[in-house]
N, C-alpha and C positions, 0 to 999 in steps of 0.2 A: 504493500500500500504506500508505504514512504516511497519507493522507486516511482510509482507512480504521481505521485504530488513532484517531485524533483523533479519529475520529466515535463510536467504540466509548467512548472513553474521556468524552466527554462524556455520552454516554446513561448509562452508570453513573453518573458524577460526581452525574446528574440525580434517576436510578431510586430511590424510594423503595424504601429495602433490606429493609425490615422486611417490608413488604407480599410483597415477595418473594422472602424467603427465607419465609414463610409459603406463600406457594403451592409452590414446591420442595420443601418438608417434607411438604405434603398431596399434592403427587405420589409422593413417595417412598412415604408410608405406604402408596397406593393401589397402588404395585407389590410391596410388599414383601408387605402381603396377599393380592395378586394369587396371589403365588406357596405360600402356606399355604392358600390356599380351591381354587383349580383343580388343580392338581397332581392330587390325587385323581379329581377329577372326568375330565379329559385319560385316566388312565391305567384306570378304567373302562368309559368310553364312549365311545371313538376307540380304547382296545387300541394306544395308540403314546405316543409320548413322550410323559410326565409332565409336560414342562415347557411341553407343548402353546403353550397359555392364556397361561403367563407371557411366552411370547418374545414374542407377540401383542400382547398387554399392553404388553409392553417395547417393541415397534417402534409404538405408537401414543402412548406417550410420550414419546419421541423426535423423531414428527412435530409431536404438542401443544406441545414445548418450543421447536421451529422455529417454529411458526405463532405463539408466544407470543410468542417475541423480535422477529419482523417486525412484529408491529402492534404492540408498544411502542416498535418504533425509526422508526415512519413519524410526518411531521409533524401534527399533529391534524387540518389542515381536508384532507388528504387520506385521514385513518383516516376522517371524517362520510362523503366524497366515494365511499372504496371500500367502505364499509358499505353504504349505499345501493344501489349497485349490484351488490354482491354478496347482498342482502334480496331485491333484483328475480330473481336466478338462481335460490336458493333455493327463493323463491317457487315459478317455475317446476316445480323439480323437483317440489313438494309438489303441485303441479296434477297431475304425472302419475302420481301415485301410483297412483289409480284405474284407474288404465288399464296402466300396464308393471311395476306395484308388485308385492314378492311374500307370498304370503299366507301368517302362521305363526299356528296355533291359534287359526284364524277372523279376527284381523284382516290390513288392509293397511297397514303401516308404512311399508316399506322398498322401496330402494330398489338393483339391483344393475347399476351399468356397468359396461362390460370394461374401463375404465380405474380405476373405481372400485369395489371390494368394496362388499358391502352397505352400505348408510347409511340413516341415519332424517330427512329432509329438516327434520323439524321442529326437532331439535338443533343443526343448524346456521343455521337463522329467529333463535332465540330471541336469541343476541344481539347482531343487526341489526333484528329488529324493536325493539328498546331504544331503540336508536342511531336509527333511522327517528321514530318512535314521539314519543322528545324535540326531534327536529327540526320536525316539525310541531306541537307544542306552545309550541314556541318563536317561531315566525314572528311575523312584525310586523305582527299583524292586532289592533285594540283589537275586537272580537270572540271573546270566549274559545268563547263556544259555537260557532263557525263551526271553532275547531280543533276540538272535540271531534267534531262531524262527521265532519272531515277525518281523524280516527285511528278511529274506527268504519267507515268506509270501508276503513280498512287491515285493521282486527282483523276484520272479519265474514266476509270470503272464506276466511282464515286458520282460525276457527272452524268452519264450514262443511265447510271441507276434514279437517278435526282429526274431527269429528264422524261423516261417513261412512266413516272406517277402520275402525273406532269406535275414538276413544284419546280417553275421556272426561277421564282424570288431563291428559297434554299441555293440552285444551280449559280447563280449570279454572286451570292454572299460567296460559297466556296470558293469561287473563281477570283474571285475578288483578294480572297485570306491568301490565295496562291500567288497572285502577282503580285501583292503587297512585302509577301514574305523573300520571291526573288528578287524583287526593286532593292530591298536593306541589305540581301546576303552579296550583292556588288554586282548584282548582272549589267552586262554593256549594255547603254540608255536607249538604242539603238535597237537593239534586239528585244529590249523590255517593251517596248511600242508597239512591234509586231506582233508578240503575243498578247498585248490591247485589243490590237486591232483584228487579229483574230475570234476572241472573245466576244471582241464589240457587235461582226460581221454574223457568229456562229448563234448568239441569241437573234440578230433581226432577222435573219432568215427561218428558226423557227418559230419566230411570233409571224411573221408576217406567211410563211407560206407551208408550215405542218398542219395540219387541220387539227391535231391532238392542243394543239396549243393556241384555238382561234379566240377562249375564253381572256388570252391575256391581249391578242390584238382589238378585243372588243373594250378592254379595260383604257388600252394604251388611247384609242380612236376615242372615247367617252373623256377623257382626260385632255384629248387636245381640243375634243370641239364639247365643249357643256351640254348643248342641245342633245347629240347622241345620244341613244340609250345604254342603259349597265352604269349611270353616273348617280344612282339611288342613294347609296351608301355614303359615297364620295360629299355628294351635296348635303346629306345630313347631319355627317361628320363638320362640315363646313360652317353651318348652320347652328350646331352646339357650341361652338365655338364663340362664334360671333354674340349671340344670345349670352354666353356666361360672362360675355365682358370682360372688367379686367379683375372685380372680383368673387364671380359666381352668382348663382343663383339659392348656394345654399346645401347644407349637405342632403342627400334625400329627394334635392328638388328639379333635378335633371330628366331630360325624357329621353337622350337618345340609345340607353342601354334597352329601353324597351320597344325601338321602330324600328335599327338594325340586329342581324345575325350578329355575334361573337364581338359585340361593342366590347365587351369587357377585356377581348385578348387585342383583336389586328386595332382597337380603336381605343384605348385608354386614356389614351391623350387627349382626343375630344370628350372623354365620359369626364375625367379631372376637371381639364378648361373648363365647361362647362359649370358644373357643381361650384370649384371651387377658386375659380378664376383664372386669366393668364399670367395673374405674379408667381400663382403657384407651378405652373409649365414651365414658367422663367427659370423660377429658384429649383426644379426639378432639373433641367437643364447645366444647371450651373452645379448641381452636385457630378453628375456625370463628367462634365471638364475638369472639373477638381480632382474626381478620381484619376480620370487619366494623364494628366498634369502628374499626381504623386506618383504614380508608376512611371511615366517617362522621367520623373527626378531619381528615382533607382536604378532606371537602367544608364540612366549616365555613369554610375557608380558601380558597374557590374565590367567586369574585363571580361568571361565567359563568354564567348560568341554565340552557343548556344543557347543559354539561356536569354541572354539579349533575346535572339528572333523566338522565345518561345513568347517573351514578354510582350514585343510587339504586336506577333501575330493575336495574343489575349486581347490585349488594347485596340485593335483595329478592328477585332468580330465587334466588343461591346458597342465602339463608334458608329461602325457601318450599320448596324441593328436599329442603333438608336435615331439616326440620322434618316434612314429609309421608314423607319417609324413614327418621326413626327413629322418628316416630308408627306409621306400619305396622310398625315392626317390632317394637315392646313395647305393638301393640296398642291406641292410644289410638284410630287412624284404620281404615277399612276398606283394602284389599290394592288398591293402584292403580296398583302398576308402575311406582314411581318413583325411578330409582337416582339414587345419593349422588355428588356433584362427590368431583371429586380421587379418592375414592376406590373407586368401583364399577368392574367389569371393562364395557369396551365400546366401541367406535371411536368411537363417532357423539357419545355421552356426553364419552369425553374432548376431542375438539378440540371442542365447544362451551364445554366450561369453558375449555379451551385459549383462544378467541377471546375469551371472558369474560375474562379472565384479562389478556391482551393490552390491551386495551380499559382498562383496569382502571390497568394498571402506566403507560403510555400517558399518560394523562386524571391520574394524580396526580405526574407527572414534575414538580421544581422545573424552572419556568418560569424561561429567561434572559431577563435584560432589555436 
């Protein structure tokens, strides 16, 4: 028992605090929202407890906070060792999407065990494939192009799989984490453009002419011209927005969790705005830069090359998430189904930022010497 107080007590001694009481606060936020957006929606559409949603919410925070303290209290070359082979599981599951996956509103996401509630296999890839991703970039080969191979090889199966569900948004974020993570590891700017532009090229062609994928050109067309239709959502999201001012309407006293689908996860942003105004978007905003602000002041601090691009690649899913998440929801971006770390309602969502998050506290612990 004392062995284990020592060791507790070192891992705090160690834990950078700042970093993490920032994630405890955006978890907090995400439940306490939780429980002003769904409540309604639970006591609607289930006709049973009100608190449906929130307890749900609540018991996945709880496990996110488990899973978060275990990978920040494991030694680093065995957080690389169990990412790894927890990327290879994952993986797995994502293969079998296609085949035992279950199907909502024409696509295949998810995934349901009887040990396991539904899950979305690729939430829990994202950050192992980081961690994968940096290690192969890292390898002792004076051949840079021979890794870039060797993570194209990772990312294209991943793609692939992303692509026949059809989750164009997931396919784009991965894509994204990959060219992010070869732009830092020193790729020629030259060559890093091409594979832009390939990327850029390889989504409009199947928005604009796969038929599996005409739901996102109808999103993309709705988003450029208002008039079109599929702009339901988009305009009511827009609409909560405007209506909550700049400071709400009130907690309780919001409508648009109850006129669109899934307000609570792809639209949280306009369910908050709303309710509670746009100082509080503001200041939700400005927690997220902060965070990432303190993790980019550690990796200044970190000579490890690896772990550098494992930090970054962390730092750049939460940004890219978060940015594609209140873009669609004050309408800069088209509707891509992409909910907000810490704070969007969802199992699969939260223990991936849970693992992120772990990863994160982990990788910027003061190192004893």
């Amino acid at each position: 028992m004392n062995n284990y107080f020592d060791n507790f007590y070192d891992w705090w001694k160690n834990i950078d605090k700042y970093i993490f009481s920032l994630i405890f606060i955006l978890f907090f936020l995400g439940l306490f929202f939780s429980l002003a957006s769904t409540s309604l929606i639970a006591s609607d559409k289930l006709d049973t407890n009100s608190y449906y949603f929130f307890i749900k919410h609540f018991i996945f925070i709880i496990l996110a906070i488990t899973i978060l303290m275990i990978f920040s209290f494991l030694k680093e070359e065995l957080l690389i060792k169990l990412s790894i082979i927890l990327f290879c599981i994952s993986f797995i599951t994502l293969v079998l999407v296609p085949f035992i996956g279950i199907e909502v509103k024409g696509s295949k996401r998810w995934i349901d065990f009887a040990f396991l509630p539904r899950f979305q296999p690729i939430e829990i890839i994202k950050p192992f494939f980081i961690v994968i991703l940096s290690t192969l970039l890292c390898l002792k080969k004076n051949n840079l192009y021979f890794k870039y191979f060797l993570s194209s090889l990772i990312l294209l199966p991943i793609l692939l799989l992303l692509i026949s569900q059809p989750d164009l948004g997931q396919t784009l974020l991965i894509a994204m984490i990959w060219l992010a993570l070869i732009f830092v590891s020193g790729i020629n700017i030259y060559l890093f453009f091409i594979f832009f532009i390939i990327v850029t090229l390889t989504a409009s062609y199947l928005i604009f002419f796969v038929p599996k994928f005409e739901y996102i050109k109808i999103r993309f067309l709705s988003f450029m011209n208002s008039s079109e239709a599929g702009n339901y959502q988009a305009e009511k999201a827009s609409d909560a927005i405007i209506s909550g001012g700049f400071f709400g309407k009130g907690i309780g006293e919001g409508t648009l969790n109850s006129k669109i689908p899934e307000a609570h996860t792809d639209y949280i942003v306009s369910v908050v705005s709303e309710e509670f105004g746009a100082i509080i978007v503001v200041l939700i905003i400005l927690l997220y830069l902060v965070f990432a602000y303190k993790i980019i002041q550690k990796i200044n601090l970190i000579n490890h090359e690896k772990i550098k691009l494992i930090l970054i690649g962390c730092v750049s899913l939460i940004l890219l998430q978060t940015f594609v998440h209140i873009g669609v929801n004050i309408r800069l971006l088209p509707t891509t189904g992409m909910t907000l770390p810490y704070l969007s309602y969802g199992g699969s969502s939260i223990i991936s930022t849970a693992l992120i998050s772990g990863i994160v506290l982990n990788l910027t612990k003061r190192k004893v010497v």
